[in-house]
Structures are given as C-alpha cells and as structure tokens.
C-alpha positions as CSV (number, residue, x, y, z in Angstrom):
1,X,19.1,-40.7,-6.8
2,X,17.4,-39.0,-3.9
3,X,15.1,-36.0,-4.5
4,X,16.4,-32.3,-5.2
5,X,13.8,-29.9,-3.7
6,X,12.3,-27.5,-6.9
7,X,14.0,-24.4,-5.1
8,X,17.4,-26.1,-5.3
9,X,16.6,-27.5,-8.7
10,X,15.8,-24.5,-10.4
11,X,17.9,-22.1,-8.7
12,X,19.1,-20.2,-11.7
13,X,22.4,-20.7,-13.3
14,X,22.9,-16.9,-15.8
15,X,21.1,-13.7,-15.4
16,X,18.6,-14.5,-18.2
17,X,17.0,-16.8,-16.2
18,X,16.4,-14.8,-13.1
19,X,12.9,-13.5,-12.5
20,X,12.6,-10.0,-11.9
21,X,15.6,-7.5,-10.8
22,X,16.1,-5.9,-13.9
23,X,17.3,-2.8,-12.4
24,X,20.6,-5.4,-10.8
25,X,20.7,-7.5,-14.1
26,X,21.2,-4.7,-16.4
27,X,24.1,-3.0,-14.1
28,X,26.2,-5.8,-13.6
29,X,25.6,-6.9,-17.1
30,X,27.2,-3.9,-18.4
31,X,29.9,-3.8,-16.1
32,X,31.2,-7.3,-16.8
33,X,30.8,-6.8,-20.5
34,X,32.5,-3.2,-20.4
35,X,35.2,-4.4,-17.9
36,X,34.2,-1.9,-15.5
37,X,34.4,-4.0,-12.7
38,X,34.2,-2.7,-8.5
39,X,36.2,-4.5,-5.6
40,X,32.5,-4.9,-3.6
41,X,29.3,-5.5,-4.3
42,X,26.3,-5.5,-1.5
43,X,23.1,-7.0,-2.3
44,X,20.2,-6.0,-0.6
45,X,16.5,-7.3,-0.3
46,X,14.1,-9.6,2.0
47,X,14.1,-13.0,1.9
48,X,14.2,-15.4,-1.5
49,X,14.8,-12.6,-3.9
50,X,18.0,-13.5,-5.4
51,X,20.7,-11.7,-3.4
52,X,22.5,-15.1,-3.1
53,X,21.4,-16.0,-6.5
54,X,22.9,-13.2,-8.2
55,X,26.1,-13.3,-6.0
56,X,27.0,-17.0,-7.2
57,X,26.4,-16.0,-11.2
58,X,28.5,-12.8,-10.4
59,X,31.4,-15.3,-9.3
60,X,30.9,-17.6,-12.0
61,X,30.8,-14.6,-14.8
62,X,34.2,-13.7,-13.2
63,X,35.9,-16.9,-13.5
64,X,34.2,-18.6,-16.4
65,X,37.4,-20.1,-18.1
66,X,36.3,-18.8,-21.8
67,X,36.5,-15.4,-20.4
68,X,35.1,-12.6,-17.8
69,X,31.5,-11.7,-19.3
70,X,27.8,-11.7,-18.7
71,X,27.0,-15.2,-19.9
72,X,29.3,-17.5,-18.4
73,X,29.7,-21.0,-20.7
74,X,28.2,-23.3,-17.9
75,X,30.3,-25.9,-19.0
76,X,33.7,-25.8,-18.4
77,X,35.1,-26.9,-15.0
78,X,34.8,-23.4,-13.0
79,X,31.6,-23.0,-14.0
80,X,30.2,-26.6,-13.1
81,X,32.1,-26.3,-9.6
82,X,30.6,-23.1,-9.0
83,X,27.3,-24.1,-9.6
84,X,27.6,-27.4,-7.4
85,X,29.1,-24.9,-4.8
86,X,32.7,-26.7,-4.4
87,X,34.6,-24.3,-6.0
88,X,37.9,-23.6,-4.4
89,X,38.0,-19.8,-4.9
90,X,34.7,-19.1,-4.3
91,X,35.0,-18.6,-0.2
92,X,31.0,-18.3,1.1
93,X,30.8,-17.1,4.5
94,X,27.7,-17.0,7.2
95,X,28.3,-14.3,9.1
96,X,26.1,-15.4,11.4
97,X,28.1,-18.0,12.5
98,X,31.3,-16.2,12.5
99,X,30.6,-13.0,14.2
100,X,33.7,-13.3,16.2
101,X,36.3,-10.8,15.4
102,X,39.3,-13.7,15.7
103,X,37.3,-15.5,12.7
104,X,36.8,-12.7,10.7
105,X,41.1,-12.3,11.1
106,X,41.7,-15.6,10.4
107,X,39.3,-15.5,7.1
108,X,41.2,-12.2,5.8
109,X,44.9,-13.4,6.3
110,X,44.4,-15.6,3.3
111,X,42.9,-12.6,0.8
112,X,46.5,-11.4,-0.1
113,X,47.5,-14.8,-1.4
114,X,46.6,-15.8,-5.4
115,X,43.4,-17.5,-6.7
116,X,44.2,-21.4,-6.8
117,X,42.3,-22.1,-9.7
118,X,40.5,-19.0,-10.6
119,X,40.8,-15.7,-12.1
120,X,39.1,-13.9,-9.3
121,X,39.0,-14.9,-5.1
122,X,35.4,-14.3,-4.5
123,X,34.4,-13.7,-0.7
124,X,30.8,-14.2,-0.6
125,X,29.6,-12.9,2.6
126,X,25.9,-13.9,3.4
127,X,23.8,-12.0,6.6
128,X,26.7,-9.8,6.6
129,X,25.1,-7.3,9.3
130,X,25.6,-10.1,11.6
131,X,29.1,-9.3,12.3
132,X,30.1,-7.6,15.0
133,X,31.4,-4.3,15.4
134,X,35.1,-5.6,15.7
135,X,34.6,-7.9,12.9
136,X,33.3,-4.6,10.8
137,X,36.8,-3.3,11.7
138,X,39.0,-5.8,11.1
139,X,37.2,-5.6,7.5
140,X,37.4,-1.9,6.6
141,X,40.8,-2.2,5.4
142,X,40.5,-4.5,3.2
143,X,37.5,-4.4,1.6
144,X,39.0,-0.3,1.1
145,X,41.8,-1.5,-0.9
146,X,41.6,-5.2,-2.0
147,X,44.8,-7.2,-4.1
148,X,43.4,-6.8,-7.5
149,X,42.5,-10.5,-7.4
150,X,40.3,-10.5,-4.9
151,X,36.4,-9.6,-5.3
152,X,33.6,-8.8,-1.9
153,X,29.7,-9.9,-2.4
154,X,27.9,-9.1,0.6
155,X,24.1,-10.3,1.3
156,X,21.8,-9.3,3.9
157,X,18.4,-8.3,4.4
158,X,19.1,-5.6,7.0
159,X,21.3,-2.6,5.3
160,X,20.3,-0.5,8.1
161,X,22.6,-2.7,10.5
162,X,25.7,-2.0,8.6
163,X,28.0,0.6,9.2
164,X,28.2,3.8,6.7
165,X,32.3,3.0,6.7
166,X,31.0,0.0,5.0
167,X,28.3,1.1,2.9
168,X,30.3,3.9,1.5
169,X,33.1,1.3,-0.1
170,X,30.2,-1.1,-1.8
171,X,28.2,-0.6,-4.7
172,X,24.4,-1.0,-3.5
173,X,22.0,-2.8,-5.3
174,X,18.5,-3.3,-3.7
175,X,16.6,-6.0,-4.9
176,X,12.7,-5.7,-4.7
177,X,10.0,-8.3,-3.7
178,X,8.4,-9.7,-6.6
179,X,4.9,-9.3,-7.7
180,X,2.2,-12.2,-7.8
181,X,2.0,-12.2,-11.4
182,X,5.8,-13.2,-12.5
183,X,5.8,-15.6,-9.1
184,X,2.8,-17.4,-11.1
185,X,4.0,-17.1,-13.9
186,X,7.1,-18.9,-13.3
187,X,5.4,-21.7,-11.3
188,X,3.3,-22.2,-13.7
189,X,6.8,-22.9,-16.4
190,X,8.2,-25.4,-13.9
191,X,5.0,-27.0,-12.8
192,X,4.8,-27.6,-16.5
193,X,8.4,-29.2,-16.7
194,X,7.8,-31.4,-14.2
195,X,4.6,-32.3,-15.7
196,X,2.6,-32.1,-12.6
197,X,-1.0,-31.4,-13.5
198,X,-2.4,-28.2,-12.3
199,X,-5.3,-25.7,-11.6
200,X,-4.7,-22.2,-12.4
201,X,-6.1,-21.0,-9.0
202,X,-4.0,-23.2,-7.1
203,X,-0.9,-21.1,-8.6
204,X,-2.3,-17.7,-8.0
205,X,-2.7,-19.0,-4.3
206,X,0.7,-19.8,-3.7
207,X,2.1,-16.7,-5.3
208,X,0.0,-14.6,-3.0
209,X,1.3,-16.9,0.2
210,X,4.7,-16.5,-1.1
211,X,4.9,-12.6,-0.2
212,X,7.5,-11.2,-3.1
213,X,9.8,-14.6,-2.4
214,X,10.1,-16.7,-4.9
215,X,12.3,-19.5,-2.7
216,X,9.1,-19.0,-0.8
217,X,6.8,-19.9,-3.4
218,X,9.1,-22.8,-4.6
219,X,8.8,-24.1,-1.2
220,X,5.0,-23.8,-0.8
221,X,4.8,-25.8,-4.6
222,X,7.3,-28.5,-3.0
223,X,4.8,-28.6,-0.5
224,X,1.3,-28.4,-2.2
225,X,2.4,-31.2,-4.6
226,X,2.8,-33.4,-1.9
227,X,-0.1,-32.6,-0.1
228,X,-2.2,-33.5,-3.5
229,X,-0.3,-36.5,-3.8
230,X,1.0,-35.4,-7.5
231,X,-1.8,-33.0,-7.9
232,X,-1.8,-29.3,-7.7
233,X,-5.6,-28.4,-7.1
234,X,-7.2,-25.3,-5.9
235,X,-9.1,-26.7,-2.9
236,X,-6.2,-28.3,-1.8
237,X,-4.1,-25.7,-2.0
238,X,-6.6,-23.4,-0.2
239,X,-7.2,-26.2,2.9
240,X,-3.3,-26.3,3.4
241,X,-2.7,-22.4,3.2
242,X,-5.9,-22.0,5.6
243,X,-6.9,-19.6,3.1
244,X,-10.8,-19.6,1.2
245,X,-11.4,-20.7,-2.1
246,X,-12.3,-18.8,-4.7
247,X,-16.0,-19.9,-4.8
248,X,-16.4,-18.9,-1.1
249,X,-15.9,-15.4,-1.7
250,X,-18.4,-15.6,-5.0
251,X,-20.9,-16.9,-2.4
252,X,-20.3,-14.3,0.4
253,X,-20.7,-11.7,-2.6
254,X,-24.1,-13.5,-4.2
255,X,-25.5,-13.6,-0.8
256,X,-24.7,-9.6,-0.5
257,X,-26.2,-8.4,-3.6
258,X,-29.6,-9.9,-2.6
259,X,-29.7,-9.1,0.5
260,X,-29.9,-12.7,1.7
261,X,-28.3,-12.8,5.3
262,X,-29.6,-16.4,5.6
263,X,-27.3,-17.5,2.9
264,X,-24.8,-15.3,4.0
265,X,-24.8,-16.8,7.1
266,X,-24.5,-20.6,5.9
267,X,-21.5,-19.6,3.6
268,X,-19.3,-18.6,6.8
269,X,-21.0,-21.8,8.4
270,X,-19.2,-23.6,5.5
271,X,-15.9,-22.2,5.5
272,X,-15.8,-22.5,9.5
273,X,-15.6,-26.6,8.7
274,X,-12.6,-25.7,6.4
275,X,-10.2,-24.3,9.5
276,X,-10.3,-20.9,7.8
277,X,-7.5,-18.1,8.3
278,X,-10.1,-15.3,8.4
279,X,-8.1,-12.6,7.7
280,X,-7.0,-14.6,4.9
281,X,-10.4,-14.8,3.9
282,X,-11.0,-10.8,4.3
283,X,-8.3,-10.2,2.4
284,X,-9.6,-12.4,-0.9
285,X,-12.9,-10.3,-0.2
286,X,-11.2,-7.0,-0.2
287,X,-9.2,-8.6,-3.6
288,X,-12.3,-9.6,-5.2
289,X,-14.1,-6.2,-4.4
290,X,-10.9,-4.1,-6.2
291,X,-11.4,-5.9,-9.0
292,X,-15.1,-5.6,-9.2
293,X,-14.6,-2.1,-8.9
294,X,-11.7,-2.1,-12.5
295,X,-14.4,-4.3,-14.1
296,X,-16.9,-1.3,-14.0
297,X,-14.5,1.2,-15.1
298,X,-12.0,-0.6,-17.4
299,X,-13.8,-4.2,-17.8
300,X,-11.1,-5.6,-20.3
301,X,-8.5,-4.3,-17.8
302,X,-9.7,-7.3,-15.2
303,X,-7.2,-9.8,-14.9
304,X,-7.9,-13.9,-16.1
305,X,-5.3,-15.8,-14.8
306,X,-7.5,-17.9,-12.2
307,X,-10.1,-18.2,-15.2
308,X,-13.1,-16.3,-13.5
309,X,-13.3,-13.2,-15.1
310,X,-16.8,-13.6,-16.0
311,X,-17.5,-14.0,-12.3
312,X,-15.8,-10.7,-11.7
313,X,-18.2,-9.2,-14.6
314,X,-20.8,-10.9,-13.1
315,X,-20.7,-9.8,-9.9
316,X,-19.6,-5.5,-10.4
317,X,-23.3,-5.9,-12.2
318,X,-24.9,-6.9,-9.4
319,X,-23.5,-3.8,-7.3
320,X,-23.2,-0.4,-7.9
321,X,-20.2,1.6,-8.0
322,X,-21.1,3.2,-4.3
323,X,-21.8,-0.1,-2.9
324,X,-18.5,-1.5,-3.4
325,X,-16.9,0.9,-2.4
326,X,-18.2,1.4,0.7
327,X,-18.1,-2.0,0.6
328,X,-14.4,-2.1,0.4
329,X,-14.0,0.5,3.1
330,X,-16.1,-1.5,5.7
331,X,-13.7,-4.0,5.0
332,X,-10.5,-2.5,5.0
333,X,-11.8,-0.8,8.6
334,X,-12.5,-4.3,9.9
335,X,-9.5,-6.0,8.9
336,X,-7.9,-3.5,11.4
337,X,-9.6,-4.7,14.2
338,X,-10.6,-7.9,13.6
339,X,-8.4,-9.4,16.1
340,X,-10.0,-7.8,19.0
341,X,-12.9,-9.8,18.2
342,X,-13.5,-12.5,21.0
343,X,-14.1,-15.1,18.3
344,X,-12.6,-14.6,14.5
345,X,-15.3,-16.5,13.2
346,X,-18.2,-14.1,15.3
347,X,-16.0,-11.0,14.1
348,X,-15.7,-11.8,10.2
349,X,-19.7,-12.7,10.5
350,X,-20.3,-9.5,11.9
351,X,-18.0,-7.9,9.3
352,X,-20.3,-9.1,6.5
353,X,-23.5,-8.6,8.7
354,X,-22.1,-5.0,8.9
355,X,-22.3,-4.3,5.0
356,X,-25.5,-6.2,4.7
357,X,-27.0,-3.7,7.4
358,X,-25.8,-0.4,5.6
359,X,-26.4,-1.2,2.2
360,X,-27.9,1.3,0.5
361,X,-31.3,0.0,-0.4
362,X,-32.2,0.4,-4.1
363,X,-35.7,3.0,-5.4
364,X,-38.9,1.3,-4.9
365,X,-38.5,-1.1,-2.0
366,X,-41.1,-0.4,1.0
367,X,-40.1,-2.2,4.1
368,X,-40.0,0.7,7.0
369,X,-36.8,-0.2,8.2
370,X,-35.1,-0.3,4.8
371,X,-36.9,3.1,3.8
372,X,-35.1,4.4,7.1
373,X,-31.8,2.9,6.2
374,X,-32.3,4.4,3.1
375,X,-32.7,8.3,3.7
376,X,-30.3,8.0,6.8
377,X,-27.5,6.3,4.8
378,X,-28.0,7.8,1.2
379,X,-27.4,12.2,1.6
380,X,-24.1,10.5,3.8
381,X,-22.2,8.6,0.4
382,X,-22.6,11.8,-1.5
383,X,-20.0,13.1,0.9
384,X,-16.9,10.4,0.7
385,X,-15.5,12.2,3.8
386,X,-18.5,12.3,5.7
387,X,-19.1,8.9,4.3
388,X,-15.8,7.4,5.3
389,X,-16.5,8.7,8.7
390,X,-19.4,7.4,9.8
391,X,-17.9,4.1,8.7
392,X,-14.9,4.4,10.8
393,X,-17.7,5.2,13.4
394,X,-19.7,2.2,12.8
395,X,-16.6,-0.2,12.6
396,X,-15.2,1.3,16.2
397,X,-18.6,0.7,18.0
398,X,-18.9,-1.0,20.6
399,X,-22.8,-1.2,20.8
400,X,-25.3,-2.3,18.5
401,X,-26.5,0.8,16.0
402,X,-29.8,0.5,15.8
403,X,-30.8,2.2,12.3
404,X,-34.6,1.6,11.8
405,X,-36.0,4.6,13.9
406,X,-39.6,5.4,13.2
407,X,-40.7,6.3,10.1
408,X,-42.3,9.6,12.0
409,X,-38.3,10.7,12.3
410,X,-37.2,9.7,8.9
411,X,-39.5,11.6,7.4
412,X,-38.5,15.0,9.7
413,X,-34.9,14.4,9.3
414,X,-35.5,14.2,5.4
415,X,-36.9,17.2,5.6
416,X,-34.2,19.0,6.6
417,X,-31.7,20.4,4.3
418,X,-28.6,18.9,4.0
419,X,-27.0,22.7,4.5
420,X,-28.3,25.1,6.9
421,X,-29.5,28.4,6.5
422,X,-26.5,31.2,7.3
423,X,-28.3,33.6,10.4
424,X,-27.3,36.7,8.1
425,X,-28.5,35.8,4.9
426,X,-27.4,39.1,3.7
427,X,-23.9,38.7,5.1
428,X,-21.5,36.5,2.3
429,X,-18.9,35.5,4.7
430,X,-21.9,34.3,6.8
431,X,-23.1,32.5,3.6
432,X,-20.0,31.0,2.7
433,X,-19.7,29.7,6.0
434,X,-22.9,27.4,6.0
435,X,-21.9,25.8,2.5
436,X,-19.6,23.9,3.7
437,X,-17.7,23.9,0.3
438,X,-14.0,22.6,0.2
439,X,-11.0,22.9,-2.2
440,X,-10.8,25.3,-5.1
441,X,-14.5,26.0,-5.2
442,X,-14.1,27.2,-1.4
443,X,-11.1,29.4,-2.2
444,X,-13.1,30.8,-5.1
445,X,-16.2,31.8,-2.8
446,X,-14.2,33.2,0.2
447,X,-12.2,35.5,-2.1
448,X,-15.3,36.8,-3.6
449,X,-17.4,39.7,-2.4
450,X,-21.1,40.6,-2.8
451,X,-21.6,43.1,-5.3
452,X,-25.5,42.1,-5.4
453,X,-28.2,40.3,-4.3
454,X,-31.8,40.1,-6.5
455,X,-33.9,37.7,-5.0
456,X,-32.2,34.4,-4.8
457,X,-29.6,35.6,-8.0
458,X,-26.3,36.3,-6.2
459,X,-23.6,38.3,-8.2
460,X,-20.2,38.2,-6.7
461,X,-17.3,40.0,-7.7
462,X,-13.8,38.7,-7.7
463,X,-10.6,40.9,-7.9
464,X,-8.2,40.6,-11.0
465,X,-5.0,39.5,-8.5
466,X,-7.7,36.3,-8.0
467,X,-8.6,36.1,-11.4
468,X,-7.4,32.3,-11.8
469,X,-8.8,31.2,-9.7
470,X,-12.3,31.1,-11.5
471,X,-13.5,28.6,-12.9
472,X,-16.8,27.4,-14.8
473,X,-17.0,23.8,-12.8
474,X,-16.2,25.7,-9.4
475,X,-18.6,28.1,-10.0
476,X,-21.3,25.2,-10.5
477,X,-20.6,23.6,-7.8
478,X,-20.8,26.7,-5.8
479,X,-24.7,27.7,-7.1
480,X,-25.6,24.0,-6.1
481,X,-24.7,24.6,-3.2
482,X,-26.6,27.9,-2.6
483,X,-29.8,26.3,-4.6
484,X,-29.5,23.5,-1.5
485,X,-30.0,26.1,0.9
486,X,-32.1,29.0,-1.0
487,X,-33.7,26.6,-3.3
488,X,-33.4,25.2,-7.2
489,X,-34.4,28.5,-8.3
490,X,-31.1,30.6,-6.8
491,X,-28.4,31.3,-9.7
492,X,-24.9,32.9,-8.9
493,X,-23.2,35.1,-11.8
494,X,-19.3,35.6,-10.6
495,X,-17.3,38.9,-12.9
496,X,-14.0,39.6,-12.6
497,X,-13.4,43.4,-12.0
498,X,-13.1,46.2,-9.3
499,X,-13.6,44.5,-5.6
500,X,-16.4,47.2,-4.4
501,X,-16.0,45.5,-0.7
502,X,-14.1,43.3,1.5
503,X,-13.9,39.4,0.8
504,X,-14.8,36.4,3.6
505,X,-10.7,36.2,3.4
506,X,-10.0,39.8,4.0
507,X,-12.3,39.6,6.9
508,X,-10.5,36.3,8.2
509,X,-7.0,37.8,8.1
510,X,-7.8,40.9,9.2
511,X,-9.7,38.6,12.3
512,X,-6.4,36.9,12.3
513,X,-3.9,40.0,12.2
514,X,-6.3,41.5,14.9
515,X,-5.9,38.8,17.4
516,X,-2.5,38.3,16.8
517,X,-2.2,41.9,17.9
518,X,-4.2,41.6,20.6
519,X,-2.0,38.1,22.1
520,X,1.1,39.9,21.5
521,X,-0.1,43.3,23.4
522,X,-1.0,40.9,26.5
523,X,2.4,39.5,26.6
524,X,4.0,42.4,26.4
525,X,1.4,43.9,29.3
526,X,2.2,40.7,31.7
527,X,3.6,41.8,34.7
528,X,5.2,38.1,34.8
529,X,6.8,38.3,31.3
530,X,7.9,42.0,32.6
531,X,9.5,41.0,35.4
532,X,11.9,38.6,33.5
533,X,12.9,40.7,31.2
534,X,14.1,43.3,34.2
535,X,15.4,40.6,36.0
536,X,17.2,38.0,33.5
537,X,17.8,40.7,30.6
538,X,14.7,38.2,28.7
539,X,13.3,38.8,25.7
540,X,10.1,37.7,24.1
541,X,11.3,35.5,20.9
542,X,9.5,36.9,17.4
543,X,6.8,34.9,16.2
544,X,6.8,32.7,19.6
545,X,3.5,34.0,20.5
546,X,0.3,33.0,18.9
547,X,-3.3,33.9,19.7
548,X,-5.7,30.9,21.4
549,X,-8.4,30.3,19.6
C-alpha cells in the first residue's frame, strides 16, 4: 500500500477532533442538533485552518444514514464515501478552475433535481472568490432560494473579494489561525502514534514555521521525518527550517551578560556554517528575551514545553529588568531594517554588537569608556520615551556613534541637571514648563496656581471644579521633580480651596482665545478675503480659520 501523507491521514473525520475553532464548532453543533439548519454556509480563514475540513463533516452530519446530527456514525455507507471523497451527492467545486460563467450554468441546472443517494445535495464550493462577476450572478438566485434539498458551503481565504449580494445570503463563520501551542500539541499526539521518536524542541520549531496552519505543520513533520531519516531532532529540524537552535541563542545571550564580544563574535561565526535565516534567528532572540522578561515578573508563568526553563531562569538573572528591555527594543528596531544591510550576516553582527555597546554598565566598574557609557546612557532609561528614542536614533544611523568622549565631558555633562532651571523662578507657569512632567501629574500642576512660595516650599492651590484631579502619587511625582531642579530639600503642599490667581491653563487658553481672535480679525481685515466676499457673495466658513503657531 503506498504511503498516505500525515495531513491526509489525519485529516479529521467529526468535530471533536478538530483543533481549535470552537467559536464554528459550537454553532453548527447546535444547529444540526436543534434542526435549525441555513441553505449556505461560508467559511472563512487563511490557509490549513479547517475551512474545508469543517465543510466535508458538515455534509457528512447531513447525510449520515442514522440521522442528521452533530456526530455522524462514520460507519455506514454515506459516511465512508464521504470521507474517501466519492460520494455522489456531495458535488466539490474549485472555483478556480471554473470561473467561467457557462460552467457555473451548467453546474446549477442540476440543483433542482433530488439527492441520488442522500438526504441533502451538498455543493461544496472551494476558493469561491475566484468566480467571476457573471458566475456571482448566475449564483444569486439560487443560493437566495435553494430546493429544500439542496445545501451551499463556500471556502475561501479572501471574503473581501466576494460580493455583499453574496455575503448577505451566507452565514459567516471566520476561522482563526491557530496558536503554537495546540499546533505542538497535536504533533506531538500523532508523532506519538506513529511512534516516531522525537525531541521536544524539534516540535515547537515546526509549530512556529507553520504560521496558524496546521496542514502546514503536518507538511513540515512529513517533511522533517524524512530529513532525519525516522528521526525528529532539534538540530535537524533547525538546519532544514534555516532557523537557530535553541543553544545558539543561549550563547548569544551568555556572551551579552559578560560583556564578552569575542565570544559573541564566534557564536555568529558558528551559526554562519549552519546557512542561517537571520531574521529567523532575531526573531528566536526577541522570543527568548520576552520570556526572560515573564521569568522576572511571574517566573512560574514561563513556559516548559522545549524543556529549558531553567535556562530562561538562568539567563533573566544574569540581566536586569532595564537591560532586556532595552534589549528587546534594539532588537525589534533592527529587525525592521535588517534587510538594508549589505550583508545579513554583517547586519545581525552589528545588531548584537549594538546592545553590547549600550549596555548599561553595572556600579563599580572603572574603565573610562564604560564610565562614559555609563552616565551618558543611564539618566536616558529612566525616561522610556526618551529612551526608546535615542534607540530608534542609534538603530537609523548611518555612522559609527562614538560614545567614549573624554572623561573631562562626562563629568560636566553629569553635572548638569537633568531639568533646567525656569528663567522666572517666581513665575509657576514658567515652572511648570521646565518640568517636563506628562500625564495626570502634568494636568494636576498646570491647573494649579501659586498661592506661596517660602524658600524652596511651594504651596499651590487648586480650585474645587479640579478637585479630582489630586492625587497623593501625582503630587510626588510633581515635588521630585521640583527637588531635581531646586534641590532635595524643595517640598510642595497642594490645598484645595479658593483659586487666589490664574492657573498655567487659564493663561494657555486665554493665549489661545487671544490668538484665535487676533487670526480671525486679520482675515476679516484682508483686502483679498474682502474682495471676494463683494465680488462672489463669499463668506468666511466658522471655525475654518486657525491661528499659526
């Protein structure tokens, strides 16, 4: 008997063995077991998700000779025919390859006749936005008002192509891409069947290949089994996909944490001689770093199923919570433009060579350059804006950034303060303004006036129409940022009462209403807009204008 291909072999045969599409299952279930039953059906979804699938049990469910329900027999003739796809009444159609409209005639001239075996005719339609616009219309009719002995199941991955005539006489049902983790897991129940001896990591790599398809990922095991000769192994696996294995990425990340650009270096050396897909290989990095970063918040919450949970655990110990992410973000920013890169291999070594240059460098080490790196790099991460900027910036450049200036300038530029110092130190708005607060704590400050200043204790005052938006943590964060312009000792007190003066908003809208005034005067002073409106009865539209600012 010659060989059945796994994704033929374990298609499946009744809804409680499909994987995933609960949201379908559970609606035609009911509707065959409550004999509420629609005329068309249109399936939905990308490739090797089950439209097909579902399609061929819904025709078997109605025809099953014990009886229309959700769990067809499988045993009697019907359901046997169906499921070796040479069942009379069951009529499966390409569209593709009958897109002519003379075809699609000829096809539904034989829907008013009687089933020949069957309870049900069942026109399975497959790619059905193929058909031309003709073909469309020679269908509308029918599939409007079917014989009651005929049901339509349409397929196709591209809904959008179909006409809303169409649409509008189907009930939809869109099918989603599957997840890695049922994918594996249901590799993982056949490979065991067959009794083909396997490595965990080899599954997980074909699940991710496989891109929400599980035909997909039936075809890549057809395929890895035979490129092991029997055997499903992880470094196989990995050398057929072009992808990295697992302990490459380990090594990129070992090398990281210490700093170790020789090592670094080697391990791309090592994966070059593999024919790497790089941006496969970024991708496992940016993998590995998200679940570094769950393994230092929720470490039971890191997932086992290749069997290297430790080495996550390991590794987020080695890095702290700043470092990865930044980590990440290089990462993510590089993956972008990785293909501009003359050579992949010299732009995924400069990717790493790029987080090994901006790592923050830990208390206590002393070589100048680090120091520099350190006090340049460091007041930036306590801004994740700011932060995420001058990564963007760094991941752009063209040029090399030099980040080791002398230690003469490090030292100046960590003397300045991180805010500066408001010209009117007297004037709040003028304050506000050189905080560079954001959020709530911002609308909290800019609503406030000063009722008094003592020294470096502030004491605002915020009107009761404002009242909620005080706060105790934006109030903090508002006196840390006055102590890191006046200094630790500065203390703000903020009451809730009478408004003795205008706020920084008040001033900014009245700003605003004042040079909306003024844009709207000039208009209506132009001796060009004037001459219009004599001319052509014109008028200037409310609201059009709008001050330049």
């Amino acid at each position: 008997m010659s060989y059945q291909v796994l994704a033929r072999k374990w298609r499946p045969r009744k809804f409680e063995e499909m994987v995933g599409q609960q949201h379908v299952l559970r609606a035609l279930i009911n509707a065959l077991d409550n004999d509420r039953l629609h005329h068309a059906y249109l399936f939905t979804g990308t490739r090797g998700v089950g439209k097909t699938t579902i399609a061929r049990i819904l025709a078997k469910s109605l025809n099953c000779e014990q009886g229309v329900s959700s769990s067809p027999c499988g045993e009697c003739a019907t359901c046997r025919e169906v499921d070796e796809g040479r069942f009379v009444d069951l009529i499966e159609v390409d569209a593709a390859s009958r897109t002519k409209v003379d075809e699609t005639r000829e096809l539904l001239d034989n829907v008013q006749y009687a089933p020949t075996r069957g309870r049900y005719k069942v026109y399975l339609i497959d790619e059905v936005h193929m058909f031309s616009n003709h073909s469309f219309n020679a269908l509308l009719k029918t599939l409007e008002e079917p014989p009651p002995h005929v049901k339509f199941l349409l397929a196709t991955t591209d809904p959008q192509k179909l006409p809303v005539t169409i649409l509008s006489r189907c009930l939809q049902f869109n099918l989603k891409s599957l997840a890695q983790e049922p994918i594996r897991d249901h590799l993982a129940h056949i490979i065991g069947e067959e009794g083909v001896p396997f490595e965990p990591a080899a599954l997980q790599q074909l699940a991710r290949a496989a891109q929400g398809s599980m035909r997909d990922a039936l075809s890549l095991l057809d395929q890895a089994i035979a490129y092991g000769g029997g055997d499903l192994k992880d470094d196989d696996v990995c050398t057929m996909l072009g992808v990295i294995g697992q302990h490459y990425v380990v090594d990129l990340l070992d090398a990281l944490a210490v700093d170790d650009a020789t090592a670094l270096l080697e391990c791309v050396q090592r994966m070059s001689e593999q024919t790497v897909n790089y941006e496969a290989a970024l991708a496992d990095v940016l993998s590995m770093l998200q679940r570094m970063a769950i393994a230092q918040v929720v470490p039971e919450a890191v997932d086992d199923t290749m069997g290297d949970k430790d080495t996550v655990l390991r590794l987020a110990g080695q890095f702290s919570a700043e470092d990865i992410q930044l980590y990440y973000q290089v990462a993510l920013l590089g993956r972008r433009d990785l293909n501009l890169s003359p050579d992949l291999r010299g732009g995924f070594e400069m990717l790493m060579l790029r987080m090994l240059a901006f790592r923050p460098v830990e208390e206590g080490e002393s070589a100048p350059a680090r120091q520099a790196e350190k006090k340049i790099i460091k007041p930036v991460l306590k801004r994740p804006a700011a932060a995420a900027a001058a990564v963007e910036t760094i991941a752009t450049s063209e040029a090399v950034v030099d980040v080791s200036p002398p230690v003469s300038q490090v030292s100046e530029a960590a003397a300045r303060p991180a805010y500066s110092v408001p010209a009117d130190t007297g004037d709040w708005a003028s304050i506000v303004e050189s905080l560079n607060l954001g959020g709530f704590e911002h609308q909290l400050a800019v609503n406030c006036c000063l009722r008094s200043r003592k020294a470096n204790c502030f004491n605002l005052s915020l009107s009761s129409e404002h009242a909620q938006l005080h706060n105790d943590k934006f109030e903090s964060r508002i006196q840390e940022a006055l102590q890191a312009v006046f200094g630790k000792q500065t203390r703000l007190t903020i009451e809730v009462g009478v408004q003795v003066q205008d706020t920084p908003a008040q001033q900014q809208a009245r700003a605003r209403d004042e040079r909306q005034q003024q844009a709207e005067t000039t208009i209506a002073g132009d001796s060009i807009v004037q001459s219009l409106q004599e001319r052509f009865g014109a008028s200037v539209q409310t609201g059009s204008v709008k001050p330049i600012d």
